[in-house]
Biopython code that builds the backbone (N, CA, C, O; Angstrom):
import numpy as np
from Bio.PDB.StructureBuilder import StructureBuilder

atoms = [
    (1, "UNK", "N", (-38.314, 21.522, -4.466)),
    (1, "UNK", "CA", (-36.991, 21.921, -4.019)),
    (1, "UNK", "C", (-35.950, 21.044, -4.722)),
    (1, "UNK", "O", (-36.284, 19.873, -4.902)),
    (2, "UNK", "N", (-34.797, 21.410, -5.128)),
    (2, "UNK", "CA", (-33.673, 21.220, -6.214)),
    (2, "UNK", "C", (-33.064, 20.457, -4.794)),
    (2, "UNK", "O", (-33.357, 20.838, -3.661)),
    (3, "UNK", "N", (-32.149, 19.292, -5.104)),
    (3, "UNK", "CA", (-31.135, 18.822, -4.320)),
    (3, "UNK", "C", (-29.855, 20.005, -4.318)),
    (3, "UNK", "O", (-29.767, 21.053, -4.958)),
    (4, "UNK", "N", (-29.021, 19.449, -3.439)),
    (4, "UNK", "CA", (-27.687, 21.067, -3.815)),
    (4, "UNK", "C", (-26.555, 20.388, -3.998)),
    (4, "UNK", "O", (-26.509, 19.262, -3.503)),
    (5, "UNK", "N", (-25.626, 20.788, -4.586)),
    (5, "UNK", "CA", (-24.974, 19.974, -5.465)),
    (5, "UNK", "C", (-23.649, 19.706, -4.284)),
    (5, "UNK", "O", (-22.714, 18.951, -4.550)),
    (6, "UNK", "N", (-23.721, 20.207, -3.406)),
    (6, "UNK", "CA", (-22.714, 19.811, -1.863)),
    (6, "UNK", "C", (-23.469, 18.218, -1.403)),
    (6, "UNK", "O", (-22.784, 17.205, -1.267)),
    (7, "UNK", "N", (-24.887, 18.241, -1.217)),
    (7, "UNK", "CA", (-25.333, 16.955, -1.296)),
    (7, "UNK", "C", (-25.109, 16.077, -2.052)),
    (7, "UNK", "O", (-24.829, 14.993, -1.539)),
    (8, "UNK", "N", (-25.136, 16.173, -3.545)),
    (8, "UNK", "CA", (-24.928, 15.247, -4.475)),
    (8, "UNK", "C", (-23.407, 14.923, -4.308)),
    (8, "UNK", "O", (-23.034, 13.753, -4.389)),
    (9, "UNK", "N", (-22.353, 16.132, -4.032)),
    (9, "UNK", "CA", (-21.124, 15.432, -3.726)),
    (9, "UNK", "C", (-20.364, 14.508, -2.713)),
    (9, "UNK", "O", (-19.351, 13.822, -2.851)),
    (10, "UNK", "N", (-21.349, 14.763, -1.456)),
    (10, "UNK", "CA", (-21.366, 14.153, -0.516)),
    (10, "UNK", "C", (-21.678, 12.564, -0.663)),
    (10, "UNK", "O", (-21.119, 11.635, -0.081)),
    (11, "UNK", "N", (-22.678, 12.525, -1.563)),
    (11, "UNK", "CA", (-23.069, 11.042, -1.682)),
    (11, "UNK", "C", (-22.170, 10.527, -2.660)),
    (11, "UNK", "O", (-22.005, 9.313, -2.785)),
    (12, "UNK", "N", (-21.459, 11.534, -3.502)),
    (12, "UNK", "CA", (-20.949, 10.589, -4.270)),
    (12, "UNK", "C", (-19.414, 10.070, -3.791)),
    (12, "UNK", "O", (-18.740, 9.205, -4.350)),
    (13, "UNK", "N", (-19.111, 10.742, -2.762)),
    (13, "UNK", "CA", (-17.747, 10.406, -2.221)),
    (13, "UNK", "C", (-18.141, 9.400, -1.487)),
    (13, "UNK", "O", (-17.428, 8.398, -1.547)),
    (14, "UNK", "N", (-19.441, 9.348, -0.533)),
    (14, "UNK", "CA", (-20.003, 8.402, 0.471)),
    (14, "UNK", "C", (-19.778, 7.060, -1.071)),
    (14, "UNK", "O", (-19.462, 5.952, -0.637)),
    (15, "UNK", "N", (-19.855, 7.095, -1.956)),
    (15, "UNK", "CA", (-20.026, 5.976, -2.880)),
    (15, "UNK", "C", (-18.711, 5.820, -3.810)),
    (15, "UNK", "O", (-18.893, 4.982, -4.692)),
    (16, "UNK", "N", (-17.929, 6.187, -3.822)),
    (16, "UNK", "CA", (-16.661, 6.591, -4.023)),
    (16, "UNK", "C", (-15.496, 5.019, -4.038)),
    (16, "UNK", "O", (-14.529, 4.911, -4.793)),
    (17, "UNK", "N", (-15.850, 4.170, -3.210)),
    (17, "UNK", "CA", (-15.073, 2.655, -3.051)),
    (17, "UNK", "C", (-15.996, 1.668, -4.292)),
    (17, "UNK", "O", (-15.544, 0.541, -4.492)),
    (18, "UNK", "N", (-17.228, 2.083, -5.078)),
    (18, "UNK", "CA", (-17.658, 1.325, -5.493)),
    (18, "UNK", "C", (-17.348, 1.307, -7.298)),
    (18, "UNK", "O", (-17.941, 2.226, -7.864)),
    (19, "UNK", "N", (-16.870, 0.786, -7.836)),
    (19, "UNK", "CA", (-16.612, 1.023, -9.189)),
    (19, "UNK", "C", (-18.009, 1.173, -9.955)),
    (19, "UNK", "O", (-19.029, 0.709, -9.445)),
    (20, "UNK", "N", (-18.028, 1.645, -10.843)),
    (20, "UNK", "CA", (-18.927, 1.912, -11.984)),
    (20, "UNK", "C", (-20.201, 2.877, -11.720)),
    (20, "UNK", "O", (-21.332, 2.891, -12.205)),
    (21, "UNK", "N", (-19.558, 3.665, -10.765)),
    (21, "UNK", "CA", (-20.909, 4.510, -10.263)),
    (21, "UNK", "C", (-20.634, 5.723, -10.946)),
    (21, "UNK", "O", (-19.587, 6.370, -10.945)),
    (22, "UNK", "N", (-21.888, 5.989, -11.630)),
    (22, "UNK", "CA", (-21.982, 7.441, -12.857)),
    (22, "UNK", "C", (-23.013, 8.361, -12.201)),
    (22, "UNK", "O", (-23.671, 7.688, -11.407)),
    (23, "UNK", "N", (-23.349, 9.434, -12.218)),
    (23, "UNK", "CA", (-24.809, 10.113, -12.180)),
    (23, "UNK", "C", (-24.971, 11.141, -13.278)),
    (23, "UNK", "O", (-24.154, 11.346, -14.176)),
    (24, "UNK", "N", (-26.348, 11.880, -13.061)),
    (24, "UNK", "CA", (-26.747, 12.354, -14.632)),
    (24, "UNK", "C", (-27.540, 13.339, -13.724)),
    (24, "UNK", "O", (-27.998, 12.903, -12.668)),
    (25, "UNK", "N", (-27.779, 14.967, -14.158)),
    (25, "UNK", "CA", (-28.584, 15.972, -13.400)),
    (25, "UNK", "C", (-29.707, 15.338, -14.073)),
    (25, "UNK", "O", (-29.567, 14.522, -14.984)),
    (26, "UNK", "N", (-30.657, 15.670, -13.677)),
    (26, "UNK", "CA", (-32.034, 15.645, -14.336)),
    (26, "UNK", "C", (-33.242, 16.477, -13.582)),
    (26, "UNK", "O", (-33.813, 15.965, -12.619)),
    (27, "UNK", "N", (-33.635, 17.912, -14.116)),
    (27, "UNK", "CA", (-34.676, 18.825, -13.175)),
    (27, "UNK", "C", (-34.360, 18.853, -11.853)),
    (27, "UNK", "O", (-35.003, 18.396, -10.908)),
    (28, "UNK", "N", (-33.064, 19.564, -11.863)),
    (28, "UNK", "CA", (-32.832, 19.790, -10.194)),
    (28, "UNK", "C", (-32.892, 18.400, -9.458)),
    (28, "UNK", "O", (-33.505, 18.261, -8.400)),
    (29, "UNK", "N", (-32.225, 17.392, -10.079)),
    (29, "UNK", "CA", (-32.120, 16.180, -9.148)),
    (29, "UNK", "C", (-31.141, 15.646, -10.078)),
    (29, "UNK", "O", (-30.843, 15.882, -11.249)),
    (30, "UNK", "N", (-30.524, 14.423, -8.695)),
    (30, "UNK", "CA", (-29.547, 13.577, -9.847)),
    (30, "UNK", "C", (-29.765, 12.316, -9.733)),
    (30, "UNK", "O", (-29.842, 11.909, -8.573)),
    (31, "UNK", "N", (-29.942, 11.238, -10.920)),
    (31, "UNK", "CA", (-30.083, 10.328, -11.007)),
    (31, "UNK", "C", (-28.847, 9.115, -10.941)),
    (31, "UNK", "O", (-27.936, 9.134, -11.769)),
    (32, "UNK", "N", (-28.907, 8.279, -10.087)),
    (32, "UNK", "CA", (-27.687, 7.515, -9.544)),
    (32, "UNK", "C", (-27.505, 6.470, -10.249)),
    (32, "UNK", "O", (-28.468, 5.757, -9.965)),
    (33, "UNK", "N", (-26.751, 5.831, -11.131)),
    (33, "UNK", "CA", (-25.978, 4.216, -12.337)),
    (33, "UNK", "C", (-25.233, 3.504, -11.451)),
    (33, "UNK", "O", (-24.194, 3.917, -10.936)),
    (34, "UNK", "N", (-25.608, 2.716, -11.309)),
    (34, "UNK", "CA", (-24.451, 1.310, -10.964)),
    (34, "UNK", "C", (-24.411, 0.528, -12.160)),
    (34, "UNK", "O", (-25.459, -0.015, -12.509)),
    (35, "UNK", "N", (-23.278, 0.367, -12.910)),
    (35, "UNK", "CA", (-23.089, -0.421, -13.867)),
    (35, "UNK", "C", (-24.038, -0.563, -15.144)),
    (35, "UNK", "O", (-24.237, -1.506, -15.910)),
    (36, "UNK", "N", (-24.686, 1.090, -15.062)),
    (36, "UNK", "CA", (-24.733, 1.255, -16.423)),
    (36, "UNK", "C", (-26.602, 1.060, -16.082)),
    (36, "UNK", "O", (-27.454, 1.178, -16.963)),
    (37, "UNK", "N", (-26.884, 0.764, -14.693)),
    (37, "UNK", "CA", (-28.608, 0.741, -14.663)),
    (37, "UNK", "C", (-29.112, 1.552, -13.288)),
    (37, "UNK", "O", (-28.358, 1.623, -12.317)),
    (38, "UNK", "N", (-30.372, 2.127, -13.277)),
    (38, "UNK", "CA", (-30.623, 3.304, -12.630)),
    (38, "UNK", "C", (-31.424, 2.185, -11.106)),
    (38, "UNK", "O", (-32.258, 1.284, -11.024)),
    (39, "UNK", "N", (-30.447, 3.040, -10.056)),
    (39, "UNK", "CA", (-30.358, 2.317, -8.365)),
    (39, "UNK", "C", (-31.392, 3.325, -7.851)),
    (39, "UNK", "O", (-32.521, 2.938, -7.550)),
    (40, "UNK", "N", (-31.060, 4.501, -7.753)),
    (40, "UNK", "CA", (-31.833, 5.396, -7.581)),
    (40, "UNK", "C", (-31.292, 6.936, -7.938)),
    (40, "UNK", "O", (-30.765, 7.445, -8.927)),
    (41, "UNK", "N", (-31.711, 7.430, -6.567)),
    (41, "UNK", "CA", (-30.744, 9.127, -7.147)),
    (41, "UNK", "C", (-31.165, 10.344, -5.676)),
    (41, "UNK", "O", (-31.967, 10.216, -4.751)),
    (42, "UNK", "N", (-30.450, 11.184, -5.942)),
    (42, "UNK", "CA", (-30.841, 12.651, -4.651)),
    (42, "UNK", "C", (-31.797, 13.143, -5.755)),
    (42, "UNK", "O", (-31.771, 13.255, -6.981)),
    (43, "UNK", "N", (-32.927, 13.462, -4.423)),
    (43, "UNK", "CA", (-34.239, 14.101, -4.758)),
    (43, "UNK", "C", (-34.493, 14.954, -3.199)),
    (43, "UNK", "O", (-34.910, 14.493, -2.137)),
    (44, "UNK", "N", (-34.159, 16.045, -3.469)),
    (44, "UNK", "CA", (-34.604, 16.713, -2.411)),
    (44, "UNK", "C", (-33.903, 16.813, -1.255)),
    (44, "UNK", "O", (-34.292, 17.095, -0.122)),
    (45, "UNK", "N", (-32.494, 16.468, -1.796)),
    (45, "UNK", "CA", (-31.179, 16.324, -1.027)),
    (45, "UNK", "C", (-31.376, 15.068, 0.200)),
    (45, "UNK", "O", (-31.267, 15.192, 1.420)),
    (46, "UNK", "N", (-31.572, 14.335, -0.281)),
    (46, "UNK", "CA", (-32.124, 12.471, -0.012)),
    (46, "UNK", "C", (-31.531, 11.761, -0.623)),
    (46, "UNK", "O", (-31.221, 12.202, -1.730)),
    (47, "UNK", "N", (-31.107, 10.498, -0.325)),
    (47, "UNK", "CA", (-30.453, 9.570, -1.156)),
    (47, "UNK", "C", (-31.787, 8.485, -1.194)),
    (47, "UNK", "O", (-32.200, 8.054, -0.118)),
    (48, "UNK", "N", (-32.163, 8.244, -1.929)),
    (48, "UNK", "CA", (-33.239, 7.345, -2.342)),
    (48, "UNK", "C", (-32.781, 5.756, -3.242)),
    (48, "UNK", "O", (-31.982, 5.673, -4.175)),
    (49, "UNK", "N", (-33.325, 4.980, -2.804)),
    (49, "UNK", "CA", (-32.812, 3.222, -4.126)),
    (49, "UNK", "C", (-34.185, 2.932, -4.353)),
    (49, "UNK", "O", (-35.191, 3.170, -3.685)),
    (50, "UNK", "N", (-34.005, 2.366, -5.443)),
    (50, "UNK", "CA", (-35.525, 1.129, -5.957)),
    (50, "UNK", "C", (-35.486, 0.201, -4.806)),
    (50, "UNK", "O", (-34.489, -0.237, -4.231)),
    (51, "UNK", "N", (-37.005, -0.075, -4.513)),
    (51, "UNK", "CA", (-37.156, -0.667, -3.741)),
    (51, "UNK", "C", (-37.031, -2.225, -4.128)),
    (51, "UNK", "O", (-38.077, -2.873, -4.124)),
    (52, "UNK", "N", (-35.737, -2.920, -4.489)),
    (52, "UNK", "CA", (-35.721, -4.187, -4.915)),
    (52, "UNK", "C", (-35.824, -5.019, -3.483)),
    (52, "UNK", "O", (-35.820, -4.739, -2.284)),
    (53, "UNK", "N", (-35.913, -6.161, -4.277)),
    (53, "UNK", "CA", (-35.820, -7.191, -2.781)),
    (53, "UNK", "C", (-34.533, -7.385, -1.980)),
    (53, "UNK", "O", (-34.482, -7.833, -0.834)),
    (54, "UNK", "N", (-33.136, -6.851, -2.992)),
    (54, "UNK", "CA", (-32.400, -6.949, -2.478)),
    (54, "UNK", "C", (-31.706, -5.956, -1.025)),
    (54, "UNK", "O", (-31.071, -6.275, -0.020)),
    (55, "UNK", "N", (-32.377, -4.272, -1.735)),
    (55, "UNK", "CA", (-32.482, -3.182, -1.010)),
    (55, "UNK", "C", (-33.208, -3.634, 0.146)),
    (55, "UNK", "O", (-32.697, -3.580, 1.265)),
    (56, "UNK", "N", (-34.797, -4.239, -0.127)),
    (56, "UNK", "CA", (-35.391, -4.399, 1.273)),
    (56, "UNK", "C", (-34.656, -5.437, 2.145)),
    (56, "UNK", "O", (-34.975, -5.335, 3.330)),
    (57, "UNK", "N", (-33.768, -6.398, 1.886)),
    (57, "UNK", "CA", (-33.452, -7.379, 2.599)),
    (57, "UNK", "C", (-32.311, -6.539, 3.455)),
    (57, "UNK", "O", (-32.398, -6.761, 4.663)),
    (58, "UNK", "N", (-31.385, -5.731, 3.123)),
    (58, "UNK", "CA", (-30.774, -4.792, 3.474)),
    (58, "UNK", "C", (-31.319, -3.984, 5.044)),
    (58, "UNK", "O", (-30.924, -4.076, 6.206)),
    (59, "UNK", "N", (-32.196, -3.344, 4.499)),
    (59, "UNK", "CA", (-32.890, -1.925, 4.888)),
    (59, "UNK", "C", (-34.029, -2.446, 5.172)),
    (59, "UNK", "O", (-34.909, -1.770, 4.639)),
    (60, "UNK", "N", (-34.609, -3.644, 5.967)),
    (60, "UNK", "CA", (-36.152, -4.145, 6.385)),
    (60, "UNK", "C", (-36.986, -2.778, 6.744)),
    (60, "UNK", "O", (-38.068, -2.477, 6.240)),
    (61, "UNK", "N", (-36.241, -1.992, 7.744)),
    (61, "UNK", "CA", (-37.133, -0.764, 8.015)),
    (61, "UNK", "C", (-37.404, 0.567, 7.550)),
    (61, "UNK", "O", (-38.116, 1.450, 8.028)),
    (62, "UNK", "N", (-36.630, 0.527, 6.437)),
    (62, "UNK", "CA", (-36.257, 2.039, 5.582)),
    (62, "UNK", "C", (-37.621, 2.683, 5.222)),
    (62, "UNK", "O", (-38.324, 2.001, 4.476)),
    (63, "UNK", "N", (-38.021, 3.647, 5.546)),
    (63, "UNK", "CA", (-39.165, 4.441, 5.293)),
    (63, "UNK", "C", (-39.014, 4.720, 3.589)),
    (63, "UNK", "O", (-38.069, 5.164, 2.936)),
    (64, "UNK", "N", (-40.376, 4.254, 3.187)),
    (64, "UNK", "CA", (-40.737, 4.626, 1.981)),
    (64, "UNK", "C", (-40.954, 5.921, 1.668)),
    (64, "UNK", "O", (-42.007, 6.359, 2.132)),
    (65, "UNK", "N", (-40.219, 6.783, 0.950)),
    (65, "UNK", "CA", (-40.577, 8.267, 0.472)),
    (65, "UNK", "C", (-41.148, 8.333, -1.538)),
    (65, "UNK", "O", (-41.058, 7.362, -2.290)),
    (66, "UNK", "N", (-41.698, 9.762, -1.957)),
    (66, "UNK", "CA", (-41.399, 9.369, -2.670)),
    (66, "UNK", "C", (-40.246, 10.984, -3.475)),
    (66, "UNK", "O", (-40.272, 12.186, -3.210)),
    (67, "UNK", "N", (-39.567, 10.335, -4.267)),
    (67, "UNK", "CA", (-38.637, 11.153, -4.796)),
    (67, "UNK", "C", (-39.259, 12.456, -5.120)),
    (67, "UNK", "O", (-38.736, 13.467, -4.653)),
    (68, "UNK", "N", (-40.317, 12.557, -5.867)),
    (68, "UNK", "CA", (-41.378, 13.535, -6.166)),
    (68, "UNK", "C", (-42.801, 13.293, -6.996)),
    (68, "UNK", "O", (-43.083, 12.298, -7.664)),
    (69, "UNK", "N", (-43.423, 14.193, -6.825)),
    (69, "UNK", "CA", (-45.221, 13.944, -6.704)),
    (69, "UNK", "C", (-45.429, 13.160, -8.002)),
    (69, "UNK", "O", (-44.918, 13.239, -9.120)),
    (70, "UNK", "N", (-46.409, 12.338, -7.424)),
    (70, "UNK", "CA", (-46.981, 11.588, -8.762)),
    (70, "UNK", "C", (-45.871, 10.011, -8.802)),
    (70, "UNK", "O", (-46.313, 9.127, -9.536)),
    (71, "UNK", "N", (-44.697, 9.732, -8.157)),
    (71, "UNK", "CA", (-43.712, 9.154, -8.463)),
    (71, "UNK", "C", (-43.727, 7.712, -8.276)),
    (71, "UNK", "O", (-42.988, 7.497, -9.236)),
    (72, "UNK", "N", (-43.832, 7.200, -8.076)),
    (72, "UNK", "CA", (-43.706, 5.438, -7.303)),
    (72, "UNK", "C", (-42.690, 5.428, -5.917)),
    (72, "UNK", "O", (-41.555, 5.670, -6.327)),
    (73, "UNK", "N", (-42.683, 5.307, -4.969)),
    (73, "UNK", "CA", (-42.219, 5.425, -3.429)),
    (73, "UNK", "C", (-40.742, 4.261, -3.957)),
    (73, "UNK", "O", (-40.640, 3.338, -4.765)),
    (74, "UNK", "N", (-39.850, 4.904, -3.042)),
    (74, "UNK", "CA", (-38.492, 4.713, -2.971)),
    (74, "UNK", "C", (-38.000, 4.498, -1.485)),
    (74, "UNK", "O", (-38.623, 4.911, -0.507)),
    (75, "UNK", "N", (-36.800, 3.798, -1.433)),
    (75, "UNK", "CA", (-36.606, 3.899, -0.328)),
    (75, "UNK", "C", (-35.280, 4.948, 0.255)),
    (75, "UNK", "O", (-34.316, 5.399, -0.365)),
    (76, "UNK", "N", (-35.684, 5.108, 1.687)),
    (76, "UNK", "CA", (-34.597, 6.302, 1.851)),
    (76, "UNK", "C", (-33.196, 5.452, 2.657)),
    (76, "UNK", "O", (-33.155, 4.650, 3.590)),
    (77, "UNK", "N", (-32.170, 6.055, 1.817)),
    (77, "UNK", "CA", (-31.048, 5.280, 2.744)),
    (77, "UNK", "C", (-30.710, 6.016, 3.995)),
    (77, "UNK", "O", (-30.529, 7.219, 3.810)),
    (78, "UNK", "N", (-30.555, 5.520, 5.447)),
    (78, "UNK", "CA", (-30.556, 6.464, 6.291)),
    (78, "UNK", "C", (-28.912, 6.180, 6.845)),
    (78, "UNK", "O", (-28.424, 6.830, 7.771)),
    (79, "UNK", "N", (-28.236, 5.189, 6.167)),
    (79, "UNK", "CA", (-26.842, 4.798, 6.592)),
    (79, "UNK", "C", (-26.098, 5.575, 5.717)),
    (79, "UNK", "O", (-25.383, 5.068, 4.853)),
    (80, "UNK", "N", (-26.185, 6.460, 5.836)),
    (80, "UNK", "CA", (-25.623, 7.767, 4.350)),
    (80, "UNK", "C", (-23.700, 7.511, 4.659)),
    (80, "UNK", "O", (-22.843, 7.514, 3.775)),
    (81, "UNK", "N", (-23.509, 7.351, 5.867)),
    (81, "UNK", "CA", (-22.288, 8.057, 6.546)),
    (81, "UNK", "C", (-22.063, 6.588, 6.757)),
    (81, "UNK", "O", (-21.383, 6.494, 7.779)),
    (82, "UNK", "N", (-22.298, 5.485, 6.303)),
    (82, "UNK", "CA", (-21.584, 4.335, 6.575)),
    (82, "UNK", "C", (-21.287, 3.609, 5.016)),
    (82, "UNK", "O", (-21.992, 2.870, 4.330)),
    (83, "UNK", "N", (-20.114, 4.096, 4.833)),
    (83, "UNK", "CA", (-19.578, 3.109, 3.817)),
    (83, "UNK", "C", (-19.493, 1.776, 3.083)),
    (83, "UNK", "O", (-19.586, 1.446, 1.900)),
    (84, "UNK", "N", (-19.177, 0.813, 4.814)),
    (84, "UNK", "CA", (-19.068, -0.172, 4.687)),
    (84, "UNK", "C", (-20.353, -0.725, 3.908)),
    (84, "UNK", "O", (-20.336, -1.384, 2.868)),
    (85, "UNK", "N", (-21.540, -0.286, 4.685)),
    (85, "UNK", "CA", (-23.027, -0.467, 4.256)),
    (85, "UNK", "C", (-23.561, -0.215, 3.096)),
    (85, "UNK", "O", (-24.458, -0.860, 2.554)),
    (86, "UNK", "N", (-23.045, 0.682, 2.716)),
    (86, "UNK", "CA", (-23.065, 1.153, 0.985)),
    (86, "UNK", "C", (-22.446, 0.409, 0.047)),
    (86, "UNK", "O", (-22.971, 0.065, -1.011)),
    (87, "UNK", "N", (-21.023, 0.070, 0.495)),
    (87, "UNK", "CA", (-20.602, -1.253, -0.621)),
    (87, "UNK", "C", (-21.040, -2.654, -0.577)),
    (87, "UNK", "O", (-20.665, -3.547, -1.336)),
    (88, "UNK", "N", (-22.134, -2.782, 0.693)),
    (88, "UNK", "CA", (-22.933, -4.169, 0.529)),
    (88, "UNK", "C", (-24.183, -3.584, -0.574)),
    (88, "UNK", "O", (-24.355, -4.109, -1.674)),
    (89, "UNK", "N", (-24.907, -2.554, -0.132)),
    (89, "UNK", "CA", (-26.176, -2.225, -0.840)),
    (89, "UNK", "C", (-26.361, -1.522, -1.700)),
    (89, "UNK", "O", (-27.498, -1.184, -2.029)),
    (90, "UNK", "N", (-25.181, -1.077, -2.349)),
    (90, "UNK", "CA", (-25.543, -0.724, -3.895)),
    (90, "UNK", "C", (-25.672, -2.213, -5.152)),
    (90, "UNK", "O", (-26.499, -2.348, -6.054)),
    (91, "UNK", "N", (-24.378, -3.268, -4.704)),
    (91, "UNK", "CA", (-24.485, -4.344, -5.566)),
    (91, "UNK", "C", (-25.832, -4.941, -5.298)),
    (91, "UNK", "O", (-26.580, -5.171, -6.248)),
    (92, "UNK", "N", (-26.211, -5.222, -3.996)),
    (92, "UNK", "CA", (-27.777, -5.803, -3.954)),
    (92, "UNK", "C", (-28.878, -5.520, -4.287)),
    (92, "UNK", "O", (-29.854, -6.268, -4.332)),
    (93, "UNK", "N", (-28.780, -3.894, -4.671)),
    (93, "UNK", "CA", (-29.689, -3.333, -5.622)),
    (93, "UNK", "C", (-29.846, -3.940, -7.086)),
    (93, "UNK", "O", (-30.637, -3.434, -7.882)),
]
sb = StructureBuilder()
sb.init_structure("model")
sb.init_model(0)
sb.init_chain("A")
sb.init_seg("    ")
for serial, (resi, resn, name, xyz) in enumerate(atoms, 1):
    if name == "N":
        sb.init_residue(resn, " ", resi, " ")
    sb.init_atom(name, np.array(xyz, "f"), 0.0, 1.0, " ", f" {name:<3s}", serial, name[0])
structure = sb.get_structure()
C-alpha cells in the first residue's frame, strides 16, 4: 500500500518549524532529509525515524515497525500531532 499524499502533507506541515527539512517520492513512499541526511520517511501512511540512540532516548517505548518487507525495523512516531516533540526529535535523530 502507497502512503497518500494528504499524509505526506500532513507530516510535512506537522514538521514545518524545523529548517532544512526536504523529502523525495520513492515507490509510493516518501523519504524524509534533515539537513541533507535520511531520518526516516511515510511508508504506509506512517511516519517512521532510524532507530538512533538519540530517537530511542526520545521515544523509549515506540514500537518497532518495519517500513516494508525485507527492510530493517524503524521506529514509529506516535506524537505525530505534537510539534513541540518533533522539534526536539528530528535534531536528535
Amino acid at each position: 500500500m502507497a502512503s497518500s499524499k494528504a499524509y505526506l502533507e500532513y507530516v510535512l506541515e506537522q514538521l514545518s518549524g524545523i529548517p532544512e527539512i526536504k523529502h523525495r517520492a520513492m515507490m509510493g513512499e516518501y523519504i524524509i532529509y534533515y539537513q541533507g541526511k535520511v531520518i526516516g520517511g511515510v511508508y504506509d501512511d506512517r511516519f517512521l525515524v532510524k532507530p538512533t540512540a538519540g530517537a530511542r532516548a526520545m521515544m523509549p517505548d515506540a514500537p518497532e515497525e518495519l517500513p516494508y518487507p525485507s527492510a530493517k525495523p524503524m521506529l514509529l512516531v506516535e506524537e505525530i500531532d505534537d510539534r513541540a516533540f518533533l522539534e526536539e526529535l528530528i535534531p536528535a535523530i
